[in-house]
N, C-alpha and C positions, 0 to 999 in steps of 0.2 A: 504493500500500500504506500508506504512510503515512494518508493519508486518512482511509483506511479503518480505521487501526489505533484513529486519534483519534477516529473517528465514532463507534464499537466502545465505546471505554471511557468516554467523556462520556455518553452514551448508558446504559453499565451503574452509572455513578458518578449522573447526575441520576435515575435509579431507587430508588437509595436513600435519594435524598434527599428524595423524593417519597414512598415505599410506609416509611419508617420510621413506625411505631407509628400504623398506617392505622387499625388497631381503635379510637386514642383521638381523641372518644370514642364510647361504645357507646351513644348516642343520638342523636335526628335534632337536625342543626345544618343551622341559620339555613333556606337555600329548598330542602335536602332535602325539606322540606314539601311543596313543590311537585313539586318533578323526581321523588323517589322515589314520590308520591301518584301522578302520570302513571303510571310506569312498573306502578306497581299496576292502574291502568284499563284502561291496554292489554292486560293478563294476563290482568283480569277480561272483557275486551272491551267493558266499557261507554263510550260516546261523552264525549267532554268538550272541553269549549273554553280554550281556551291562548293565550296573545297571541302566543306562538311557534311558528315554522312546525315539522315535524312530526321534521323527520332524524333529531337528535341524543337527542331525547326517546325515541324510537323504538330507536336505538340502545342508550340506557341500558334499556329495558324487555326488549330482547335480552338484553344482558349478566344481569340479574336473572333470566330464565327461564331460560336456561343453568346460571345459580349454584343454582336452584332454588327460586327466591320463588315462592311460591302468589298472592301479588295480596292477601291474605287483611290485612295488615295496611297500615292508610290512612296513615299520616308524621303523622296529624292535627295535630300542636304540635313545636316545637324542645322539647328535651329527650326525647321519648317514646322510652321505653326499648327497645333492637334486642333484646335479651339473651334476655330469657324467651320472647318469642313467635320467636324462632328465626329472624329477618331473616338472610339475607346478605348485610350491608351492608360488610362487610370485602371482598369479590369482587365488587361492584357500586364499590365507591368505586378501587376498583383499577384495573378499566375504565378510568373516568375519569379517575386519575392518568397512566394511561401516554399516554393522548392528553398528558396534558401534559411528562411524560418528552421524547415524539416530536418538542418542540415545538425543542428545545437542539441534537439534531444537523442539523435542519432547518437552524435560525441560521448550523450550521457552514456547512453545504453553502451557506449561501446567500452568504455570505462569499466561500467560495472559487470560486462559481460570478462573483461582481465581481471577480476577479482578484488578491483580496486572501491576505494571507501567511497560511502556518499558525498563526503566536501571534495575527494578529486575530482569526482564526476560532476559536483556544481561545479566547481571552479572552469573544469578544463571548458562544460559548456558555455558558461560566461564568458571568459575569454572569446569565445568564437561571437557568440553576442552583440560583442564592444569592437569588436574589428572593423574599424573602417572602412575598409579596404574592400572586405567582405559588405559590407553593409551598401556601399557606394554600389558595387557589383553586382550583386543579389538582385536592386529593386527596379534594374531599365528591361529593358525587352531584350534581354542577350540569352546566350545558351551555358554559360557560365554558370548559372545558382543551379540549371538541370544538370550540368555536368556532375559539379561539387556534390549533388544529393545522391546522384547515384556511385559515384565514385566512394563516399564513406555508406554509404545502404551497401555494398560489397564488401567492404573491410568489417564492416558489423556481421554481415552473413560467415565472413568467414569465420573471424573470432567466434561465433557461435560452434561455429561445427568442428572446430578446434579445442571446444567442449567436450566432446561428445566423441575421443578418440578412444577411450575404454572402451565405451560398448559403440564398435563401426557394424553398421548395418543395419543400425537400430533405426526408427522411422524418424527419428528426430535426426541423427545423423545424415541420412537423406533429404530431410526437409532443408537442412540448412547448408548442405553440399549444394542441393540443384537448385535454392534461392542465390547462393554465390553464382552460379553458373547463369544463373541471370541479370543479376548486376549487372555481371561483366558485357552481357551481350547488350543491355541497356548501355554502358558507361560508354562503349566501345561505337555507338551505332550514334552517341549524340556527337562526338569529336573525337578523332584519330588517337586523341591523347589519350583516351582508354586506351590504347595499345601497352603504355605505360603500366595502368593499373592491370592488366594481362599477364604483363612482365611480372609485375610483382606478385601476383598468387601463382605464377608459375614457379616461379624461383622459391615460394613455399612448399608447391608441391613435390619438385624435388628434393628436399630436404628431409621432406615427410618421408616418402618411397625409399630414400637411401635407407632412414633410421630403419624401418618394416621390412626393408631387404637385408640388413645385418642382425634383425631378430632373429637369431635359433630358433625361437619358438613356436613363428609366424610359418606355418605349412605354404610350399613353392603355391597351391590353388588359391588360398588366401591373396595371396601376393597379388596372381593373376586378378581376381576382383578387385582386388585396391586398384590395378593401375586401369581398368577399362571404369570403376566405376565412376573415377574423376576424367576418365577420357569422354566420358558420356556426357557428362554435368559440366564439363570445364572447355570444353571444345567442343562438340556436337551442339550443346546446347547452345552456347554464343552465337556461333557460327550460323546456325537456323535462326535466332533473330535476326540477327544482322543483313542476310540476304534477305527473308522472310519481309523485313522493314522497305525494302528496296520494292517490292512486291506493291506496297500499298503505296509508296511514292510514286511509281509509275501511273500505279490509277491512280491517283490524287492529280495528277497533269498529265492528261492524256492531249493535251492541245499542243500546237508550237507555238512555241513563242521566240524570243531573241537568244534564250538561252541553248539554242539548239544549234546554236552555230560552231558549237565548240566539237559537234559532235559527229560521229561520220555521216553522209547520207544515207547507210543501212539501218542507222539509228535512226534517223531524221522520217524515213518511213512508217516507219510505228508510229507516228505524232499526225493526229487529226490537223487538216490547213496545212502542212507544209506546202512553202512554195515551188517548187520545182515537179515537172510532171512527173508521176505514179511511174509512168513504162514512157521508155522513147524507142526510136529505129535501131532494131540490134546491130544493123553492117554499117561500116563506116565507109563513104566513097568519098573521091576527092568531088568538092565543091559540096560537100557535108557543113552544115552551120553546127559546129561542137562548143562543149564549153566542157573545160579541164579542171580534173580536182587533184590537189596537191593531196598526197596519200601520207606524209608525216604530222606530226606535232595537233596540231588541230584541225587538219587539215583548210579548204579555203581554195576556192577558184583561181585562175591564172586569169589578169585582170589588165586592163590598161584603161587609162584616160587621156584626155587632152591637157596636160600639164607636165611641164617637161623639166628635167633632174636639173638639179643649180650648180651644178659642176659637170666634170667629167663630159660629155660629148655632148649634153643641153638635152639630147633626144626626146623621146615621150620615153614618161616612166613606165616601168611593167610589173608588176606588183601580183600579192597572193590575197586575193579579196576574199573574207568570211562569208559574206550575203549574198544573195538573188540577185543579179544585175542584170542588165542589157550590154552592159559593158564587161562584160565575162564572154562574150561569145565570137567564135572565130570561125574562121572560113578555111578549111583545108585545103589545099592548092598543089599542084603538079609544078617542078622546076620548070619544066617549057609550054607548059599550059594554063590559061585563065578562063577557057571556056569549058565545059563541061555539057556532053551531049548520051553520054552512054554512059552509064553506070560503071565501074571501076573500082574494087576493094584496096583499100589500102595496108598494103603488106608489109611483115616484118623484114626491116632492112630498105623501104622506098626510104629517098630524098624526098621531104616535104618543105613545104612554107606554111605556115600559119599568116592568115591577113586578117588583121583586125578589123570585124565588122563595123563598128561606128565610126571608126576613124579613118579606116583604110586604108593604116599602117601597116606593116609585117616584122613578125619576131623575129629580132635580130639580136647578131651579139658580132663583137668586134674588138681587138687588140687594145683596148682601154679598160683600164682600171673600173673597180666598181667608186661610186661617192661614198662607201663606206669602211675601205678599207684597201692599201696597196697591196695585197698578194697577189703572187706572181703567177700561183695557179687560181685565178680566180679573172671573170671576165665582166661586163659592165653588160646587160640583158636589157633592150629598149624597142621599140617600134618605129619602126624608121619608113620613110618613105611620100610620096604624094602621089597626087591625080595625075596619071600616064605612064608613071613611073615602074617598069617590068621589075625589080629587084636585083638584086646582086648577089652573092656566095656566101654572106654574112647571114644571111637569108636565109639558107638551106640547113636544116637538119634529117638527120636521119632516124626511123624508126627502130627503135630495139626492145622486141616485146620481151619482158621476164619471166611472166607465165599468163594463163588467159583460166587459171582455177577451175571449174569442174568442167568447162564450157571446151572442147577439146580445140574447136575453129579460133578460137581467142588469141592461141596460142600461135597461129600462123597469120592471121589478118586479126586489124584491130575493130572490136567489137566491144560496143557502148556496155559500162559495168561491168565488164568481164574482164576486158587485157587491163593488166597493168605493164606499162611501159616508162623507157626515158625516151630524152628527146637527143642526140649527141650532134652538137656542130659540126657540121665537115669541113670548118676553115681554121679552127681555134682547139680540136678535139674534144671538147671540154663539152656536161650533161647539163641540160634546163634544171637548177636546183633553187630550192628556198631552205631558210634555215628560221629558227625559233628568235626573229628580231625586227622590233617592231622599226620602222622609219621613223624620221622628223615628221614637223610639222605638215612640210613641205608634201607631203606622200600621204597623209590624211593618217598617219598613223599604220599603213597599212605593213604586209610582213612583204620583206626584201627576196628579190630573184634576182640570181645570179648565173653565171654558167662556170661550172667549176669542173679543173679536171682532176680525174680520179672519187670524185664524189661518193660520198656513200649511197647504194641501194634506198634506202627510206626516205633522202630529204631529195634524192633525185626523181623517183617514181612519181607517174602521175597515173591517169585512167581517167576516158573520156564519160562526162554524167548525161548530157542530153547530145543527141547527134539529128539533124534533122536534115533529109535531102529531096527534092522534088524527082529526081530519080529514077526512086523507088517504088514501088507500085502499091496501093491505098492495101492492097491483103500483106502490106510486107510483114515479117517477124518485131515484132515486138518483144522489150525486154524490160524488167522490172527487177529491184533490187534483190538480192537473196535475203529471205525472211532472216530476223536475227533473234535468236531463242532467248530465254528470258535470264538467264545465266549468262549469256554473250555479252548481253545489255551492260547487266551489274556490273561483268569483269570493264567493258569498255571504258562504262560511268567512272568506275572509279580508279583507272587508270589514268583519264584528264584529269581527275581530282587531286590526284597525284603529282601531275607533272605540274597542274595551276600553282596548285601549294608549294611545290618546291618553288617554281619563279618569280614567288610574292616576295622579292629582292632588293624592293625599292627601299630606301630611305624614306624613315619619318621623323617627324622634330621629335616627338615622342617616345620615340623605340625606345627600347634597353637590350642588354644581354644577360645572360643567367646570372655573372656575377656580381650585376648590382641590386640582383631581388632578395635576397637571405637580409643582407644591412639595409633595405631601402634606402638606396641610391638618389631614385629616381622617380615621381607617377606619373600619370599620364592624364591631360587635359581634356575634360571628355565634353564641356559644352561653357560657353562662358556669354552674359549678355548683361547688360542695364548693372555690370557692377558685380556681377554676381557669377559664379563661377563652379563649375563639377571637377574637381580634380583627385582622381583616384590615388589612394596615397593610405597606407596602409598605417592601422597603429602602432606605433614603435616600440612602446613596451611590448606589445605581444611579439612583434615581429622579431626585436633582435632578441627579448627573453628566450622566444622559442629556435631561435640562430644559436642562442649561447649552449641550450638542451644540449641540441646536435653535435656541436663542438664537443661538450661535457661526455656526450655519449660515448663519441668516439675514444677520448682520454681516458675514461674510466675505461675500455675494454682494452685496450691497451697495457695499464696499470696492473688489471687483473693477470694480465697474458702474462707479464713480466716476475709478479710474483708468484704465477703459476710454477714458470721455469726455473723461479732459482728456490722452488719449494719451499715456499713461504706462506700461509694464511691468508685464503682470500675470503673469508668466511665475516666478509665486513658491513655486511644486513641482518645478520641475526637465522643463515637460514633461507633466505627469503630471495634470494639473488636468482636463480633459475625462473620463477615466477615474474620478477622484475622484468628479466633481461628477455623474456617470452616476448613479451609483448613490446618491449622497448626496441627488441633487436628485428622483429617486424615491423616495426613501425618507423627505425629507423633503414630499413631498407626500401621500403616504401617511397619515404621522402626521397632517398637518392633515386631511387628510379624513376620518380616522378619531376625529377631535378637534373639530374646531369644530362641525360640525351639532349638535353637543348642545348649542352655546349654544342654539339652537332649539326643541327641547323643550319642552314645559313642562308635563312627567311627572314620577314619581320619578326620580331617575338617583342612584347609591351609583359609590363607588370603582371597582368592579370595570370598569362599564363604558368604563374605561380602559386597560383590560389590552391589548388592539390596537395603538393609539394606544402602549404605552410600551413594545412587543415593537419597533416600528418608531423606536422613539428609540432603544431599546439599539442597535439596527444601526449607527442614525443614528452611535452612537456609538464603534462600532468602527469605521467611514471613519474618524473625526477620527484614532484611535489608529492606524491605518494611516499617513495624511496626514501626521503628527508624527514618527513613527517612520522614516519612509522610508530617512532615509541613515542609519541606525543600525544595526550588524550584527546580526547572526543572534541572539547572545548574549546583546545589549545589550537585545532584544525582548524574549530570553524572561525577562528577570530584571525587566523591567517588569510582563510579564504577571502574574508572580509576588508583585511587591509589593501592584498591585493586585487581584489575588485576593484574598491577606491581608487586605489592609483591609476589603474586601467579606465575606468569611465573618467577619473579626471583628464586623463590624455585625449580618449574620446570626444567629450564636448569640447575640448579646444580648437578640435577639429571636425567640428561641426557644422560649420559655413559650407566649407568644402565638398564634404559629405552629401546634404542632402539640397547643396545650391540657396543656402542661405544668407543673406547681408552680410555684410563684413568689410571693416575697415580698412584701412591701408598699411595703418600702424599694427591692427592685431593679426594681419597677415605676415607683416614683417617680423612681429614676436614669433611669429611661431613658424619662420623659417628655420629651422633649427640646420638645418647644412643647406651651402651653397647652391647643392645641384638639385633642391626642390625647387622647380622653375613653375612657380603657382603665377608669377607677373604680378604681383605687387600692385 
């Protein structure tokens, strides 16, 4: 009862502390931009692409349809106003908060599931309480307070079934094996950084199997059950979320939208209104009107316009364009022919030209450098030509099909969707290539073609999408894309998810690196107007007390190691030190593994993605105050927990402007710049 008294009111008390003055402010702040623009697509049901997997996104697009958003308004910019166009962003950001409310009696529970007293378990969930940091984070419309809930709702399932290791097989030990197993498949399906939390119950469960495989005791069949039973619960089970998740995302946007650009055109089929036609002419003849899809990175049309390079030869630019154009579309051409009267396949190994339909240039390449770079195997790719003008040698390339896939003729003449081919100059030797790089200004942004020799296979490969010829006769064959299975889908989706996220490279004033989040360094400005300002910035009593834990942790194990070796008495808990170091040595593996990979990275990374990593120090933190406390009565704890409360909510409301975008002066902003490199702007 007790438990449950304290579960109850930390529980109704970090509610308040979360949901006060949720309405300020009544404008979209910092990556609402993002999560609330999703949750508008999913309304709308139009398709889009996300570097994060589908749950939590999903989730918030619920909540939103329930509050009653129409979809109707896009987050477009930080600042745009909720107010007049009649957003529920006060019931959508509420959502959100209470995942992070759920996160504090979790803590509890996960306290007293280690064995640890009632004042560590208030304390440690206080602490998370008063965290700024967390509190800032918790209550906008981000995936953040869902991540954080399910990531400790996992470490809770498992400390439970970590219980429950005398009697394995018992129905409680199942229940809280296969609740783990779902965590994880939740934790994992809201943002990649589950993979983190993956790590760490894996790196548990080898520990375990090792310990059960050096039992004598434990018969080799037993064994056999221990490892399929968590093969089942801890992999099978994630696993079938996580695709399973993928399943209801696709129906949830079965339309296209803009986000489907990123995606091949066998994808782009499955999407109700794609633009491009269903089936075109499967033979390709010369005086064919085609339009070419680049087959690497995200792929994207071979493109040109009338606007010509600011350097290097001046010519008309030739670019990899993502969208539908009129300007995608080209004319297939014979070396000594312009007219076309008989139909004619065009074979692997013909000399072509390509002539730009709008402009009625031809693709060219020639002994000039590209504007983006002097290598020496690399050639400058442009449309060159006017009214009268037959062409020239620069002009010509040559067909070399790679394969033509199930389609056996593909493979000897090119046919629409089926060959994949390059294009090779016959004057320069060098393949039609694009690589993963966007142009200036000058080029609308778009992605750079070159002709480069020795190219690699993937970024030189094209294949023709629509071919259209007067020809050919109204009964001709028609072709349509190869159905793509729903597995294909998944792997493809989140292969672009994949490569988007690594390329998220840019600079921002805000960024950090992993080393400045454990000492907060650094926060990050998440909305500011009329004086008034969001700046994520973490409590520093919690954050470095729980820095100093981790440090502590590692020293004392060390300490212990050392007097282990020279045989000396480590026996300096009374006892108690295996129980401690249980949970602490979890917990501080946790954090590393939810912490170091990001030295690896080498993306943006901001504060937040710390919030994992420092739910798992506070823990960290509450052993130590266990550990320290031990022989200390009942009374002696709670007046401890009490002082540090105090000091902890004193830190808190100093930093309270900040927090929930409250007034604040110039001077009390100044006071409580406590290091140079909080860049709050004064």
């Amino acid at each position: 009862k007790q438990d449950w008294c304290f579960s109850v009111l930390l529980t109704l008390w970090t509610g308040y502390i979360r949901l006060w003055k949720l309405a300020q402010p009544s404008s979209v702040v910092f990556d609402e931009v993002h999560f609330g623009g999703f949750a508008a697509k999913y309304i709308s049901q139009k398709f889009f692409m996300d570097v994060h997997p589908p749950l939590a996104k999903m989730m918030i697009a619920w909540a939103a349809k329930v509050a009653g958003f129409d979809g109707k308004f896009d987050f477009k910019g930080i600042g745009s106003d909720y107010l007049e166009p009649k957003v529920p962003y006060v019931q959508i950001r509420a959502f959100c908060a209470l995942y992070g409310v759920f996160v504090v009696p979790i803590a509890y529970w996960t306290m007293r599931s280690c064995g640890f007293s009632i004042p560590t378990a208030v304390l440690t969930a206080l602490l998370l309480c008063y965290e700024n940091g967390l509190v800032t984070n918790n209550r906008l419309i981000l995936l953040d307070s869902i991540l954080l809930y399910f990531t400790a709702f996992t470490m809770l399932m498992w400390f439970n079934f970590r219980k429950h290791q005398r009697d394995a097989f018992s129905v409680w030990w199942w229940i809280w094996l296969t609740m783990t197993g779902v965590g994880l498949g939740a934790t994992v399906s809201c943002k990649w950084v589950g993979l983190l939390t993956i790590a760490t119950i894996g790196l548990a469960v080898v520990h375990e199997l090792w310990n059960i495989w050096g039992n004598e005791k434990v018969s080799k069949r037993t064994i056999v059950k221990h490892f399929f039973a968590r093969a089942i619960c801890l992999i099978v089970i994630p696993l079938t979320i996580y695709i399973g998740l993928f399943k209801v995302h696709f129906d949830m946007l079965p339309l296209s939208g803009r986000g489907d650009a990123a995606m091949s055109s066998e994808f782009q089929t499955s999407l109700k209104g794609y633009k491009f036609p269903k089936s075109t002419q499967a033979d390709v003849l010369y005086g064919s009107k085609i339009t070419m899809n680049h087959l690497a990175y995200r792929g994207g049309y071979l493109h040109s316009h009338d606007h010509q390079y600011p350097g290097g030869s001046k010519q008309q630019q030739v670019t990899v364009y993502s969208h539908v154009d009129e300007q995608n579309d080209w004319i297939i051409e014979k070396v000594d022919a312009t007219n076309f009267s008989t139909p004619e396949f065009v074979k692997n190994g013909d000399i072509v030209r390509l002539l730009h339909a709008k402009t009625h240039r031809r693709l060219h390449t020639h002994n000039v450098r590209p504007i983006t770079n002097d290598k020496k195997y690399q050639y400058e790719v442009s449309a060159y030509g006017f009214k009268g003008f037959e062409g020239d040698n620069n002009d010509n390339w040559r067909v070399e099909i790679i394969h033509g896939g199930s389609d056996a003729a593909a493979g000897d003449r090119l046919r629409a969707r089926r060959s994949q081919f390059r294009l090779i100059s016959t004057t320069q030797h060098c393949a039609l290539y694009s690589r993963k790089y966007k142009l200036p200004d000058w080029a609308f942004g778009q992605q750079e073609v070159t002709c480069m020799k020795d190219a690699l296979y993937p970024r030189s490969t094209w294949r023709i999408e629509t071919s259209q010829s007067h020809l050919l006769p109204q009964d001709t064959e028609m072709i349509e894309y190869e159905t793509k299975s729903f597995l294909a889908k998944v792997w493809e989706l989140n292969k672009v998810m994949w490569r988007v996220n690594a390329g998220l490279s840019a600079s921002h004033k805000f960024a950090s690196r992993p080393k400045d989040w454990p000492v907060l360094r650094r926060g990050i400005s998440f909305w500011t107007k009329n004086h008034r300002k969001i700046y994520l910035l973490g409590n520093p009593v919690v954050f470095w007390g729980s820095t100093s834990c981790v440090v502590a942790y590692v020293a004392l194990k060390c300490i212990l190691w050392i007097l282990e070796k020279r045989h000396m008495s480590t026996d300096v808990f009374g006892g108690q030190w295996p129980k401690y170091d249980a949970a602490a040595g979890l917990l501080f593996v946790s954090w590393a593994m939810h912490y170091f990979p990001f030295n690896l990275f080498g993306r943006q990374l901001f504060l937040h993605h710390y919030m994992p990593a420092l739910y798992m120090a506070v823990l960290l933190m509450g052993v130590f105050f266990e550990m320290l406390t031990r022989k200390i009565s009942i009374k002696v704890r709670w007046v401890l927990v009490v002082m540090v409360t105090v000091a902890v909510i004193y830190v808190y409301r100093i930093f309270i402007p900040i927090t929930y975008g409250e007034p604040w002066s110039t001077s009390k902003c100044l006071e409580a710049t406590w290091r140079p490199t909080w860049d709050m702007s004064c």
